[in-house]
Structures are given as C-alpha cells and as structure tokens.
VOPAGU-2260 file (C-alpha; in pm, 1 decimal, decimal comma):
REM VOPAGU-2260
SITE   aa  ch    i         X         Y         Z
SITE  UNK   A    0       0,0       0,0       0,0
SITE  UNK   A    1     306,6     226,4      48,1
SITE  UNK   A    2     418,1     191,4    -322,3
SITE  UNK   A    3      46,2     216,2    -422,8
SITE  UNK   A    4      32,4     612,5    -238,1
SITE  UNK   A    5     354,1     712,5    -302,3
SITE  UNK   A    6     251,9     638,4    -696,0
SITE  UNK   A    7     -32,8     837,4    -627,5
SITE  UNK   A    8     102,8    1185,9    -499,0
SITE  UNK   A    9     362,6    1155,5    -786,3
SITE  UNK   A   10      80,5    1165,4    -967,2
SITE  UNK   A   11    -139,4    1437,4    -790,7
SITE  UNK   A   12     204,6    1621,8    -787,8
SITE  UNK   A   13     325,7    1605,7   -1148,6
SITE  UNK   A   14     -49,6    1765,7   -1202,6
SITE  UNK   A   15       5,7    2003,2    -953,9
SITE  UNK   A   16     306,6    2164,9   -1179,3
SITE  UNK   A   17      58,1    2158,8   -1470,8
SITE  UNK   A   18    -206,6    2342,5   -1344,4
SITE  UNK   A   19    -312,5    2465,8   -1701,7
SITE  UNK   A   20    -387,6    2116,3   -1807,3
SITE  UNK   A   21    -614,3    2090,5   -1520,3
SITE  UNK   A   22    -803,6    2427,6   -1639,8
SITE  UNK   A   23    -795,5    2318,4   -2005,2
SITE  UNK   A   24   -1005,0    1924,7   -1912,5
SITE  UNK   A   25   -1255,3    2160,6   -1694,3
SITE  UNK   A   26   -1241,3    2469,0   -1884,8
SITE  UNK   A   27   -1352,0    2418,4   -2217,6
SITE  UNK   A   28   -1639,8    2203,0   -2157,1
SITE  UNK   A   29   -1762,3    2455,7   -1925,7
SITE  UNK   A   30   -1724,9    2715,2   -2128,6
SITE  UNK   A   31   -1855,5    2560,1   -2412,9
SITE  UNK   A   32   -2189,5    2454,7   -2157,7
SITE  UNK   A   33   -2233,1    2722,6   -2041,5
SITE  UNK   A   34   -2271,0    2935,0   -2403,5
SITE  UNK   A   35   -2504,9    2651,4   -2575,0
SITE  UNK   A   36   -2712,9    2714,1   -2240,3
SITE  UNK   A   37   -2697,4    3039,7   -2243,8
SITE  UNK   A   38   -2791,4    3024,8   -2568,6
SITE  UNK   A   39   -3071,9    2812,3   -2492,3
SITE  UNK   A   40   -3244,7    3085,4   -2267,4
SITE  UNK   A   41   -3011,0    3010,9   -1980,4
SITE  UNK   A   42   -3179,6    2805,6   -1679,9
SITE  UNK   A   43   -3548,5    2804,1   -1749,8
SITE  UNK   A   44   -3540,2    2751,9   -2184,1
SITE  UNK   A   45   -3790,1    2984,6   -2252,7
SITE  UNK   A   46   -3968,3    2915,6   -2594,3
SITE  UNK   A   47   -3839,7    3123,7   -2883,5
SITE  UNK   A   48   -4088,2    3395,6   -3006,1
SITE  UNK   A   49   -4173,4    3567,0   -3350,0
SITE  UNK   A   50   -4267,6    3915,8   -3319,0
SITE  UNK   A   51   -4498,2    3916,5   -3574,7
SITE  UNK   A   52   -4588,6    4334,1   -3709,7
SITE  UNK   A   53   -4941,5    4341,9   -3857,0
SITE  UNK   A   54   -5105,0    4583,8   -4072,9
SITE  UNK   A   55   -5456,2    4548,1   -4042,7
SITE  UNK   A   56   -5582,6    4796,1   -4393,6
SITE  UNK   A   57   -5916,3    4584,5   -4396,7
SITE  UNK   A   58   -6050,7    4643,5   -4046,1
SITE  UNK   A   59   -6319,1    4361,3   -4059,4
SITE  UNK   A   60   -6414,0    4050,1   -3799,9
SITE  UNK   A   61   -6230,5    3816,9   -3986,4
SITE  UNK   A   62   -5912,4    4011,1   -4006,9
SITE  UNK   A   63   -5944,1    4088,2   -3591,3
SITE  UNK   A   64   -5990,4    3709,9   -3595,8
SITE  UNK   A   65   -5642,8    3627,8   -3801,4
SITE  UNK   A   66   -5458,0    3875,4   -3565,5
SITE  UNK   A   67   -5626,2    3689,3   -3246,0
SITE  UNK   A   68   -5527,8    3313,1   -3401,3
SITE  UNK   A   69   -5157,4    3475,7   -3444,0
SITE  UNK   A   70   -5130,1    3582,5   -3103,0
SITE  UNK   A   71   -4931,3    3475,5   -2814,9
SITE  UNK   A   72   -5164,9    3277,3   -2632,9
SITE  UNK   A   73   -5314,7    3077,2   -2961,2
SITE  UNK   A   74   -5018,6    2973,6   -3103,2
SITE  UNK   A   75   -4916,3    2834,7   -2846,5
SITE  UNK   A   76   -4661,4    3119,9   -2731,1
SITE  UNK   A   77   -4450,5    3119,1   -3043,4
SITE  UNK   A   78   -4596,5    3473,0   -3225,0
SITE  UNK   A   79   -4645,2    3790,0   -3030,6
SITE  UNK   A   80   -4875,7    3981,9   -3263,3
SITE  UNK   A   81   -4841,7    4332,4   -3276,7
SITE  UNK   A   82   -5068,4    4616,3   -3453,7
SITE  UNK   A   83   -4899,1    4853,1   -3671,1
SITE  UNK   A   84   -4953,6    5053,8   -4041,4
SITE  UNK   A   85   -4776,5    4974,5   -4366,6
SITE  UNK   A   86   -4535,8    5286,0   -4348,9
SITE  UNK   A   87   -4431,2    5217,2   -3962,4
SITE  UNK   A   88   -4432,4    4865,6   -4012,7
SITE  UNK   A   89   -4171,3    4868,6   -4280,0
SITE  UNK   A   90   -3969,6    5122,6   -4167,1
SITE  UNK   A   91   -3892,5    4826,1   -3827,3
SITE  UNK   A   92   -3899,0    4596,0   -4072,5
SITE  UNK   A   93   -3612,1    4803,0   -4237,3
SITE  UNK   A   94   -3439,5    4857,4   -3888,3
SITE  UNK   A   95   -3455,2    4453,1   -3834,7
SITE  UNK   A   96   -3725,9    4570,1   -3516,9
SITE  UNK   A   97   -3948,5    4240,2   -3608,9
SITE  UNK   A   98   -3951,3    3938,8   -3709,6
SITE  UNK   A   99   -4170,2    3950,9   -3987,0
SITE  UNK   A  100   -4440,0    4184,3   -4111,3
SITE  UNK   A  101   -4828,6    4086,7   -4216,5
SITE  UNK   A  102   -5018,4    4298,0   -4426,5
SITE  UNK   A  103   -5414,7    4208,4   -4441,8
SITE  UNK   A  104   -5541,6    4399,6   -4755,0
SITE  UNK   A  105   -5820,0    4567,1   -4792,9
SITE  UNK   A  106   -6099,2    4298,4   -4926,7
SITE  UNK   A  107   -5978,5    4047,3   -4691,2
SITE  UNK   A  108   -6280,3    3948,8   -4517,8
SITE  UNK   A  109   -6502,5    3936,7   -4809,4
SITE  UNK   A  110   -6269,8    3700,4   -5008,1
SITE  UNK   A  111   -6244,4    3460,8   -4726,0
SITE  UNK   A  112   -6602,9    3454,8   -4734,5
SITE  UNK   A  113   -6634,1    3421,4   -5081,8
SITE  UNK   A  114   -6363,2    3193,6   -5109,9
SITE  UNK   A  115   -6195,1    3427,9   -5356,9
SITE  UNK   A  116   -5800,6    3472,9   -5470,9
SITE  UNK   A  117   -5664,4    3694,6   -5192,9
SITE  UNK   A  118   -5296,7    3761,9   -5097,3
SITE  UNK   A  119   -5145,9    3848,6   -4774,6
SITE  UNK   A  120   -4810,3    4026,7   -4774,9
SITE  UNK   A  121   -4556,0    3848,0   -4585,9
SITE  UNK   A  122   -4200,6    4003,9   -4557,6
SITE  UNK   A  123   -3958,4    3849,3   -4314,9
SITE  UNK   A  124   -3622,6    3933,6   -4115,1
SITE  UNK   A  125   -3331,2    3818,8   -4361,7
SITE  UNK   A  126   -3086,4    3759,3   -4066,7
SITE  UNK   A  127   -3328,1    3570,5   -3835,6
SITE  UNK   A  128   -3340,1    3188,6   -3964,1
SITE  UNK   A  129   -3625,5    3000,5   -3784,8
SITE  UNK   A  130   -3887,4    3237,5   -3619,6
SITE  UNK   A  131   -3962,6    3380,5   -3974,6
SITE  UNK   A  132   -4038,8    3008,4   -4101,9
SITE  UNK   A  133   -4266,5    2948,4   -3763,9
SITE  UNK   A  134   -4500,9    3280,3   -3890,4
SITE  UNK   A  135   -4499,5    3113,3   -4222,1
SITE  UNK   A  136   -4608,6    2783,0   -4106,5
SITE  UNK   A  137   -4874,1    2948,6   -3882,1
SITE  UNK   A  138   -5061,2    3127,0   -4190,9
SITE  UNK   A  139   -5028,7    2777,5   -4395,0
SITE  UNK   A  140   -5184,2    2600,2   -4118,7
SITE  UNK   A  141   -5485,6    2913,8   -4118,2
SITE  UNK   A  142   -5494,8    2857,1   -4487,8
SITE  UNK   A  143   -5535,3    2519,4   -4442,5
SITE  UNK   A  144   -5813,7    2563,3   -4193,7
SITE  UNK   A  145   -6003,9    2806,0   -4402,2
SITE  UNK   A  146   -5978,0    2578,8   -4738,8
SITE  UNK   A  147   -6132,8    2269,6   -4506,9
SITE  UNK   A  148   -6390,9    2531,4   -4361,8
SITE  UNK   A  149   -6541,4    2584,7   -4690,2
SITE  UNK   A  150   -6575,6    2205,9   -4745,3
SITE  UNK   A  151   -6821,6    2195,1   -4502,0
SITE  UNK   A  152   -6981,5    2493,4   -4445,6
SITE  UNK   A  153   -6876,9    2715,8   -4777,5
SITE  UNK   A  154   -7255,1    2790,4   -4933,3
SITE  UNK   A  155   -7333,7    2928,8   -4620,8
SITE  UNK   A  156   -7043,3    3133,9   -4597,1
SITE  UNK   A  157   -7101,0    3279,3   -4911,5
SITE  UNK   A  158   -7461,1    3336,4   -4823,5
SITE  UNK   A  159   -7379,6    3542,8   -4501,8
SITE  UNK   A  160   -7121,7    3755,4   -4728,6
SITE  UNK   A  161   -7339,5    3885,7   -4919,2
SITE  UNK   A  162   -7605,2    4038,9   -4609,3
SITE  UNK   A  163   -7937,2    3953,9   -4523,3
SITE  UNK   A  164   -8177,6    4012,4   -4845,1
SITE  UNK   A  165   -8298,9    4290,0   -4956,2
SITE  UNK   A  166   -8552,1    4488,4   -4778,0
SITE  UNK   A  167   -8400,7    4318,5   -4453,5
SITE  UNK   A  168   -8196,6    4428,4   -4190,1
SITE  UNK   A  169   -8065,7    4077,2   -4074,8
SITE  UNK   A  170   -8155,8    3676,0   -4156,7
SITE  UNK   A  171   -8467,7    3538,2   -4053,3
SITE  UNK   A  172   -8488,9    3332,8   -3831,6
SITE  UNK   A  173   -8535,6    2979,1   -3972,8
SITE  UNK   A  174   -8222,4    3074,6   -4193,2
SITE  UNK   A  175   -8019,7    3100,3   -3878,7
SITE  UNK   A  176   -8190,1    2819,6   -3730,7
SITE  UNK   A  177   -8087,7    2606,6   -4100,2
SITE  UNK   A  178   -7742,2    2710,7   -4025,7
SITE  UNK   A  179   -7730,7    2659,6   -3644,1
SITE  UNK   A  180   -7870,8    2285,4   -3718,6
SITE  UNK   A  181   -7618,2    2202,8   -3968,9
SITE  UNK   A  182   -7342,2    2350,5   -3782,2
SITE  UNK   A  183   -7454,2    2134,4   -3496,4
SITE  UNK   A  184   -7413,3    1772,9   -3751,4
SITE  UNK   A  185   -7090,7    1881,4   -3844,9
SITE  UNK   A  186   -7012,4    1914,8   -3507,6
SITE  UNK   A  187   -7132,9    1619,8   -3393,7
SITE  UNK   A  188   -7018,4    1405,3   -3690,5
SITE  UNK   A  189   -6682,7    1544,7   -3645,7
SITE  UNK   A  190   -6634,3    1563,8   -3258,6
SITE  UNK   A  191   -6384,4    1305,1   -3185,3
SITE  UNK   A  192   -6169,7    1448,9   -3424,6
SITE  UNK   A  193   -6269,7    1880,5   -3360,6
SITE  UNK   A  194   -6336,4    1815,5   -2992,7
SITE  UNK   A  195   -6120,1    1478,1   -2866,3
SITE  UNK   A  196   -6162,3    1396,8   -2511,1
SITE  UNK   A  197   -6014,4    1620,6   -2207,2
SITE  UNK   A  198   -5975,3    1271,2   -1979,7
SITE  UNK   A  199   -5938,5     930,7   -2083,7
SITE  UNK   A  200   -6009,9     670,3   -1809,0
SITE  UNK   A  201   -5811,0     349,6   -1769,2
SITE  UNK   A  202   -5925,2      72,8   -1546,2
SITE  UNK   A  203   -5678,9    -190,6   -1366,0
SITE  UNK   A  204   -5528,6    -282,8   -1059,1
SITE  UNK   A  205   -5299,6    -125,5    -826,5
SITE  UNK   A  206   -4973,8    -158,8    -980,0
SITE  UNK   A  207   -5090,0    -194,4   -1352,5
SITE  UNK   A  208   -5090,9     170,6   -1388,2
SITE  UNK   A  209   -4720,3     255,1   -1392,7
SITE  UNK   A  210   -4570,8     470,5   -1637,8
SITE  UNK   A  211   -4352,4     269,5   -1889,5
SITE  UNK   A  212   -4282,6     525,8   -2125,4
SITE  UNK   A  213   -4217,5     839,2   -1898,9
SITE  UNK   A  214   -4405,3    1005,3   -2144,5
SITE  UNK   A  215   -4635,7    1236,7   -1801,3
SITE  UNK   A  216   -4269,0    1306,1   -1635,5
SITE  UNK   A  217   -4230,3    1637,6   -1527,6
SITE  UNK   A  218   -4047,8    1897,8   -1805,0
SITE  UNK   A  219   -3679,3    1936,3   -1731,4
SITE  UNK   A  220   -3483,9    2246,3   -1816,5
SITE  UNK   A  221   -3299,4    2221,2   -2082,0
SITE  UNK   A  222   -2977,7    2307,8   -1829,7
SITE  UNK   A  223   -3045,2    1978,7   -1670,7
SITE  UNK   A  224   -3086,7    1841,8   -1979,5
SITE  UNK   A  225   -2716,8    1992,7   -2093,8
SITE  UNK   A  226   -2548,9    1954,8   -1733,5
SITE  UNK   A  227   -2451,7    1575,7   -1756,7
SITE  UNK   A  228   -2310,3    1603,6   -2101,8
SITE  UNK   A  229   -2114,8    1907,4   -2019,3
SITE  UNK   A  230   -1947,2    1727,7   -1725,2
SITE  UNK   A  231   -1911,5    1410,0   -1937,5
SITE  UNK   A  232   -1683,9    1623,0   -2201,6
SITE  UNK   A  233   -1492,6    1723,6   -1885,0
SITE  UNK   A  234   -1439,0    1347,9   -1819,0
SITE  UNK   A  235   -1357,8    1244,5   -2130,5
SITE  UNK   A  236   -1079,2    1499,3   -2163,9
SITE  UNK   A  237    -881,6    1407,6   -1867,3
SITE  UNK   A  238    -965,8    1053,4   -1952,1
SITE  UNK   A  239    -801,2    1084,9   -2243,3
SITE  UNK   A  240    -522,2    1322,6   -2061,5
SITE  UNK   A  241    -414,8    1088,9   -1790,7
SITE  UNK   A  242    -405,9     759,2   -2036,8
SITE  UNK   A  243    -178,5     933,8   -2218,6
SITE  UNK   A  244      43,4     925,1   -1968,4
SITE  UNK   A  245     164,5     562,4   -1973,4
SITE  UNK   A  246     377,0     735,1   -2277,9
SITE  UNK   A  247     503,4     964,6   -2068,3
SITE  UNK   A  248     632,6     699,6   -1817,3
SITE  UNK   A  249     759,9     468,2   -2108,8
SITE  UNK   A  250     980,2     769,0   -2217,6
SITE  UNK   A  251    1132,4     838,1   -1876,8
SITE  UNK   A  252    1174,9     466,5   -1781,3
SITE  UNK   A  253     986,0     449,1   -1544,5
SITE  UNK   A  254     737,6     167,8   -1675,0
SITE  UNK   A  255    1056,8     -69,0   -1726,4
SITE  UNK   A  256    1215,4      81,4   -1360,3
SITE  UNK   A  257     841,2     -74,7   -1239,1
SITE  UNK   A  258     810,5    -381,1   -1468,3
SITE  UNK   A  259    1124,4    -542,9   -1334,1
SITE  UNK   A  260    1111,4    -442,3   -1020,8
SITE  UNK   A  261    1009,1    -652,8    -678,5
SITE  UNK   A  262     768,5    -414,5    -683,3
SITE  UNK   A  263     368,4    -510,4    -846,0
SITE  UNK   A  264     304,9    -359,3   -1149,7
SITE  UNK   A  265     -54,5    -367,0   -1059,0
SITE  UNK   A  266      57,5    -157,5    -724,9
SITE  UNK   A  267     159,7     107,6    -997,5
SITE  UNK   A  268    -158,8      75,2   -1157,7
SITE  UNK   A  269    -364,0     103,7    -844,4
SITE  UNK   A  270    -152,8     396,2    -800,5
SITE  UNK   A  271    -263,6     556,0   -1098,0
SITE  UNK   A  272    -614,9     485,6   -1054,6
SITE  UNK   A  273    -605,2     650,6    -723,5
SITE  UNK   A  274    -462,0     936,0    -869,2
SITE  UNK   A  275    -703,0     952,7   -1151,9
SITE  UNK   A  276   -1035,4     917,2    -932,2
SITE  UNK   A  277    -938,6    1205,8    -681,9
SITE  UNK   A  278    -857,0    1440,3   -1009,9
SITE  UNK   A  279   -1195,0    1305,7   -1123,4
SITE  UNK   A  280   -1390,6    1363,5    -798,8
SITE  UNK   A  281   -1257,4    1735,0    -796,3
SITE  UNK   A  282   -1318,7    1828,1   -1111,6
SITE  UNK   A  283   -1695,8    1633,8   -1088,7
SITE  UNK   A  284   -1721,7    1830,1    -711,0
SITE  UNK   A  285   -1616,0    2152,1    -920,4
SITE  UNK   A  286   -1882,7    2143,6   -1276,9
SITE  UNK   A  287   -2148,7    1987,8   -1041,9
SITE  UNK   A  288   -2158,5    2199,9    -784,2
SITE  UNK   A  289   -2137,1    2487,0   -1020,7
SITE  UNK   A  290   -2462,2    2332,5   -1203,2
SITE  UNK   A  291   -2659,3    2267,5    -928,3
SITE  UNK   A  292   -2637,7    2637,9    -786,8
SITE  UNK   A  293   -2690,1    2739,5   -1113,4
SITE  UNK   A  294   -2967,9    2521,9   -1158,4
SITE  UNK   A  295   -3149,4    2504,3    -847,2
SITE  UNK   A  296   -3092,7    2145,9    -843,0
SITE  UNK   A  297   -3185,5    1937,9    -460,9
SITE  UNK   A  298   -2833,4    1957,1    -317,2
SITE  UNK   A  299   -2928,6    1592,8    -144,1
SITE  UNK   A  300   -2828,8    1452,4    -445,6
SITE  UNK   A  301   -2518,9    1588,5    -503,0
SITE  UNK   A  302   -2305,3    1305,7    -296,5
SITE  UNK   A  303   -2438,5    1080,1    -545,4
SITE  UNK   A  304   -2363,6    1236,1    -856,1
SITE  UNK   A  305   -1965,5    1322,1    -742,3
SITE  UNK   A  306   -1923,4     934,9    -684,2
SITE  UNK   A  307   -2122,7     836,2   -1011,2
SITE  UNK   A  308   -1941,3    1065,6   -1207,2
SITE  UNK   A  309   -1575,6     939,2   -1072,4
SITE  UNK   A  310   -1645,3     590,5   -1077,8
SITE  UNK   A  311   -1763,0     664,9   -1456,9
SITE  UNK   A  312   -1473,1     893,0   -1505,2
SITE  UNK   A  313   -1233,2     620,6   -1390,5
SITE  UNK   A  314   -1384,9     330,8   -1637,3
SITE  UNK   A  315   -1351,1     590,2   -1937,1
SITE  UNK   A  316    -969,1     620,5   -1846,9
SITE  UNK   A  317    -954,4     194,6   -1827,9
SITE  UNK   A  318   -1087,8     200,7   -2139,3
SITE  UNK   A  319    -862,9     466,1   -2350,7
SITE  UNK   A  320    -559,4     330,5   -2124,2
SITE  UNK   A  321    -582,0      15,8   -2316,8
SITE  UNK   A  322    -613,4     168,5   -2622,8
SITE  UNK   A  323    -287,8     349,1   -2536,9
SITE  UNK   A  324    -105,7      42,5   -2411,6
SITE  UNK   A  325    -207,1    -117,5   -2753,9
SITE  UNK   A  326    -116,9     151,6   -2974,6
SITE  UNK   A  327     263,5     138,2   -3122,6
SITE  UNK   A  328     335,2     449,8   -3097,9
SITE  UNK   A  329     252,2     749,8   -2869,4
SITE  UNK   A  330     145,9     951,5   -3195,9
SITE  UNK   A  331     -77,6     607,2   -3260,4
SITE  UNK   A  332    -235,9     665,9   -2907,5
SITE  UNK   A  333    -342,0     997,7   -2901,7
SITE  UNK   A  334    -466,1     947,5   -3249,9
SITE  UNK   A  335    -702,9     677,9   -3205,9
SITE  UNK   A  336    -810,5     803,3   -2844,8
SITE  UNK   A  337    -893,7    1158,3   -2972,5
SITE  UNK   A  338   -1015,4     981,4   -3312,7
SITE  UNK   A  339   -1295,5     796,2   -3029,7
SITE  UNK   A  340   -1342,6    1032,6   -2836,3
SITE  UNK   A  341   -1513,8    1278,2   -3059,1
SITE  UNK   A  342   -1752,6    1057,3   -3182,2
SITE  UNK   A  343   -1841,1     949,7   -2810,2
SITE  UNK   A  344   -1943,4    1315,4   -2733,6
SITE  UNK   A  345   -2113,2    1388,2   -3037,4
SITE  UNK   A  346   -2352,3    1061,2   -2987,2
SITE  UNK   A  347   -2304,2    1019,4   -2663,3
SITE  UNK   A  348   -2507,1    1323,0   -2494,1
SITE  UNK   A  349   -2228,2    1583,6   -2499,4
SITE  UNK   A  350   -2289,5    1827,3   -2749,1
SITE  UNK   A  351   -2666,3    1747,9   -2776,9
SITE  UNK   A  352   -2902,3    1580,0   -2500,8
SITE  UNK   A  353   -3106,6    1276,1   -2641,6
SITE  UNK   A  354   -3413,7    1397,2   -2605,2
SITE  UNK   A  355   -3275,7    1674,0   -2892,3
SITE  UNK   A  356   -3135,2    1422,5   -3099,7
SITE  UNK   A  357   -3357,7    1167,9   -3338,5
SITE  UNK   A  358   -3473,0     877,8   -3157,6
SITE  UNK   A  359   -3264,2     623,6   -3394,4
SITE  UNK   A  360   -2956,6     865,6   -3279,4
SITE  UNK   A  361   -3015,9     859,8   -2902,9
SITE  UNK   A  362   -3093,0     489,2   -2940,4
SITE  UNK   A  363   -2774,8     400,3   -3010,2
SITE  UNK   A  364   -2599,4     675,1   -2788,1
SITE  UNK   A  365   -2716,1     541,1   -2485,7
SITE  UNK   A  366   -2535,0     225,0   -2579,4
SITE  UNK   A  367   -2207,1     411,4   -2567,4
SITE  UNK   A  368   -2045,2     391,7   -2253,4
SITE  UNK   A  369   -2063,9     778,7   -2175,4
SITE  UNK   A  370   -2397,0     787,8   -2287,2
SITE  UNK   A  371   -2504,0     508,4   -2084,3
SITE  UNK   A  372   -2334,2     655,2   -1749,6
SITE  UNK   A  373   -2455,8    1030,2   -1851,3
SITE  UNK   A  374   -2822,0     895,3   -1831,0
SITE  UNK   A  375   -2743,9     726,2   -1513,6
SITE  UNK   A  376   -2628,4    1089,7   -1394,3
SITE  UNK   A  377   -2956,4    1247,9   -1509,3
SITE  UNK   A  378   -3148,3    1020,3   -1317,1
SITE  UNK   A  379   -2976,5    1083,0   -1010,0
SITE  UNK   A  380   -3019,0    1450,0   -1069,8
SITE  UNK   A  381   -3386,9    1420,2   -1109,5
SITE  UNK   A  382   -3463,2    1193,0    -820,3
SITE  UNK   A  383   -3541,7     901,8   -1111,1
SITE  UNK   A  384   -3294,8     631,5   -1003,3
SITE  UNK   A  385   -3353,1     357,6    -687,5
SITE  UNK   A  386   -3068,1     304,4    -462,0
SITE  UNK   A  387   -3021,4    -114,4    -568,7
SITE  UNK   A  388   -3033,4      -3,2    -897,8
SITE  UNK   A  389   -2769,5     262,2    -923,6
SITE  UNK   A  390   -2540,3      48,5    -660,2
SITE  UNK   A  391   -2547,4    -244,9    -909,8
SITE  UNK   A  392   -2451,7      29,6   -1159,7
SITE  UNK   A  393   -2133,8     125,2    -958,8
SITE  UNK   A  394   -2043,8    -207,4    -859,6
SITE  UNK   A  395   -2063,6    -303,6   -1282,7
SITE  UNK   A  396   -1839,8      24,3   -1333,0
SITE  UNK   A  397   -1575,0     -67,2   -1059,2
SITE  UNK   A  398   -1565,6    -411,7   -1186,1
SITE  UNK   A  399   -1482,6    -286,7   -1517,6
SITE  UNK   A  400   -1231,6     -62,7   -1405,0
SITE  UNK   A  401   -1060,9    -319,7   -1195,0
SITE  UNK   A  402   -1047,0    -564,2   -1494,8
SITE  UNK   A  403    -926,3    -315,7   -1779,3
SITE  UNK   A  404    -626,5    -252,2   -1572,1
SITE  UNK   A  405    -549,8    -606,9   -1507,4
SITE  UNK   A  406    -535,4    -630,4   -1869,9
SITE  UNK   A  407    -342,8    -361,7   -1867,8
SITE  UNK   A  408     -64,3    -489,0   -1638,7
SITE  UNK   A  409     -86,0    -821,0   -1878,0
SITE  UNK   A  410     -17,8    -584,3   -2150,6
SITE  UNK   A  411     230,3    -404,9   -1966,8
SITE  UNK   A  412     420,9    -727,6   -1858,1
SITE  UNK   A  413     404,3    -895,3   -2195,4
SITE  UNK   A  414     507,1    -579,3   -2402,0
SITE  UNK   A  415     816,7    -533,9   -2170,4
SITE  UNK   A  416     928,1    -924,7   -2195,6
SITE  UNK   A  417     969,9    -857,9   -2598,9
SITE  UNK   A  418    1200,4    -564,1   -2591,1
C-alpha cells in the first residue's frame, strides 16, 4: 500500500506543476456549456418567439380574428402579434425591429367569405433563420383551416357575405336556425376528431398503472438536460489526458524501472487509478456543484452524482488506457483516443441531449459507454434512479475498471518481456 500512495502523490504532484492542463479538461467544456445554455435561454429555456408586425388595412371581424389566431396565447406562445400601419411597419422591418411583417389587404374578409383569390403580404427578417419560417407555417396552417372550412360549411359562408336580403336588416330566423342545425351535424359528426376527449379513463389494478414510457414526467430544463453532457466532455478529456500518460512513463523509464522491479506492477496501476479518481472527484465536485447552484438542483443529491461521475470517469480512463497500451506508438495513441473520443461526445449526450437528438440517434448513444453513465447521472439529478439499482450500476463500473487494468498490467508485462 506504500508503493500504491507514493505512486499516487507523484501523480497528484506532477499535475500540480501543470495546473493549465487541469483548467484546459474543466475549462472548455464549461465554457462551451455554459454558451449553448446560455444560448438556450439560460436556466429556465424559454420558448423562442416571432414578433410578428401586422397591418390590419381591412378592419373587418375576420381580419381581428387572423390577428387573435396569431397571437401569443393561440399559437401556443410562439408569435407575439403586434398592430402597426404599412409605413411604420416597414420602416422596423427596415431597422430589423421584427420578425416579420403581415399585411391584411383591404378585401380580406369578403374574399375569405367568398372563397376568392386573396394575398397576404408576408415580408420576413433576412438575418433571423427560424422564427420567420414558424409565422410562415402558422398562416399555412390558417390557410389550411379556411380551405377545409369551406368544405363543409362554404354555401353558407357565401350566403352570409353577401347580407341579409334585400328589404331586410338581418336573416330570418329559420335561416339562422338552417345554419345553427347544420353547424350542430358537423359538429357532432366530427367531434372526436374537432373536440377529442379532455380525460381518458383506464381501469386496472394497483400496480398496472405505472408509467412505462415516462411520457407524463415532469419537463426538465434544458440546463439539466445539458449539465450531464457538459461534465461528461470534462471526463472524457482528462480521460483521455491521464491515459496518455503511460507514454510519458515509457519515455522516462519508469514503466521498465516498475516492470522489473520486486515491486507489483498492478501496485503502480492502483496507483494511478487513485490518482485519476481524486482528479476526477474534484473536477466532478467543481462542474457539479457549479450546475446545481446554477440550476437550483436538490443539493441531497449531489453526494451521489460526485461518486457516479468518478467511478464513470475512472472506467472511461480503463478504457482509452488500453487503447494506449495497444497503440505502437505514442502519436498512434493519441490518435485513435482523440479519433474515439469525438464521436463518443457527439452521440453520446455531450454536445446534444437525447431527447434533442432523433430517436434512432439517441438509441444508439445510450449504448455508448458515456452515454449510458450520462443517463445514469440524469437520473440521479432528477430523483429518477432507486438506490439497488444505481449500486449495481457502480459495482458493474468498478468491476470494469478493476479488470481493464489487469489487462493492462498483462499488456504491460508482456510488451516489456519482448524488448
């Protein structure tokens, strides 16, 4: 155990002389993190909005009632409708002030009616990319429901264009009560497809009603979301740093000093992994503790998510360790680990959660191994994980560690014995 800790604070030391290295594995991911959040509408996500200018020149009901379906609470929050003239509207326009501009011509409400050639004036903000195309897909879905309108209710439309007859100041009666009745079929012919069900009612037995899918969990915040996979870049960096060591070591000697010395080579190793998992469990105290004041996260939790995220961090550096041991050269090494590497961030959670990425895409990231250990992570984080269930997790993780670096020391031994 002697040989085992005094391998470890050469360790802990040489890192303390490279402090910059130490920065650059927690640094960039951070900072990297922190800007896609950021850009994301920092802790909360908001929903991106259009600000959508309208000119209303026809002044009717029906062009009141295209301004009300554009507004912020129909659509849903995505268009913030605002009432403006031609002249004023395209002089913001001009000043990029909006995100698009609407102008309802004069005639609107009677071609509608009529169902008569009409065309609304759409110009959009050249250096905004996709609020412009959410305005534009909010008028094709209007056009949509006006064309599908007149399918069913279009002669009376036309009817009610024109006025009540002549000599009359409004409809009679039974022509309201024609129109009421039919609008009533329609309705009722159409209901479950216009007017689907607020509550659907399941019946079973207690504990047949559990949620398989997780499709009623609670919305996360898309800095939850981007917390793990920020910390998991962190992780793979130094992973990658420290394997790259064994290089280092070959270079001075010091791997041949150990290989034929009394001493164990796996004492070395253990060394090493010491080293590694107290670099890993500051850095993981560091990002996560950063996150969860950031994020407002339950601080209960965090305990958990510092050992998770070491005993993760240590299997990543078993695993690129062998690739290094493996590699011929340490040019070869750092080549194929960086060459992995990249690929394991990109798929595995890092630079996009999985619930952003395609469902074929986050299917076979969560197979990765940072992928599978970032979701474990996200559980924790959201109170989704059971104790047995995580501790089997960690005891698979340390396992793997443990048998990497026997290999290793196989490797190690053998490689040595040639020369």
């Amino acid at each position: 155990m002697g040989f085992v800790w005094s391998t470890a604070r050469k360790e802990l030391r040489r890192h303390r002389r490279d402090p910059l290295g130490l920065v650059f594995w927690i640094g960039i991911p951070l900072i990297v993190g922190g800007l896609i959040i950021l850009a994301s509408g920092g802790s909360e996500g908001p929903s991106p909005q259009a600000h959508l200018l309208v000119a209303d020149e026809d002044d009717s009901f029906l062009s009141h009632l295209l301004i009300g379906a554009l507004s912020q609470d129909a659509a849903g929050g995505l268009i913030r409708a605002e009432a403006t003239d031609r002249g004023a509207g395209t002089a913001r326009m001009d000043a990029g002030g909006a995100t698009a501009l609407l102008v309802i011509p004069d005639g609107f409400s009677r071609a509608v009616l009529q169902e008569e050639p009409v065309v609304l004036r759409l110009v959009t903000n050249p250096s905004q990319t996709i609020l412009p195309g959410i305005v534009e897909e909010g008028l094709t879905l209007l056009t949509d429901g006006t064309f599908y309108l007149h399918r069913l209710i279009g002669d009376d439309l036309r009817v009610f264009s024109e006025g009540p007859p002549e000599g009359m100041d409004t409809f009679s009666g039974d022509r309201i009560a024609e129109f009421s009745v039919r609008v009533n079929e329609i309705v009722d012919r159409l209901g479950g497809i216009l007017l689907p069900p607020l509550i659907t009612v399941e019946t079973g037995t207690t504990g047949e009603a559990e949620d398989e899918t997780g499709e009623e969990e609670d919305a996360v915040s898309i800095g939850v979301l981007f917390l793990p996979g920020i910390l998991f870049m962190a992780l793979l960096f130094m992973a990658q740093g420290l394997s790259a060591e064994f290089w280092q070591e070959r270079e001075q000697r010091t791997l041949r000093r150990v290989v034929v010395s009394p001493r164990s080579i796996y004492a070395f190793l253990t060394g090493k992994v010491v080293s590694g998992l107290l670099l890993m469990a500051g850095v993981s105290l560091i990002a996560l503790s950063i996150g969860y004041a950031y994020l407002s996260l339950d601080p209960q939790t965090l305990p958990a998510a510092v050992l998770w995220s070491t005993l993760s961090g240590a299997a990543l550096m078993a695993m690129l360790s062998m690739i290094q041991l493996f590699a011929s050269s340490r040019r070869m090494g750092n080549t194929l680990t960086m060459i992995l590497i990249f690929p394991l961030m990109m798929i595995g959670g890092s630079f996009f959660p999985f619930e952003a990425m395609p469902e074929w895409m986050a299917a076979i990231g969560r197979f990765t191994p940072n992928g599978w250990a970032l979701e474990q992570l996200k559980a924790i984080l959201l109170h989704r994980v059971e104790l047995g269930s995580i501790a089997e997790a960690a005891a698979g993780l340390i396992a793997t560690t443990v048998i990497l670096f026997f290999l290793g020391g196989l490797r190690l031994r053998g490689a040595f014995a040639r020369e």
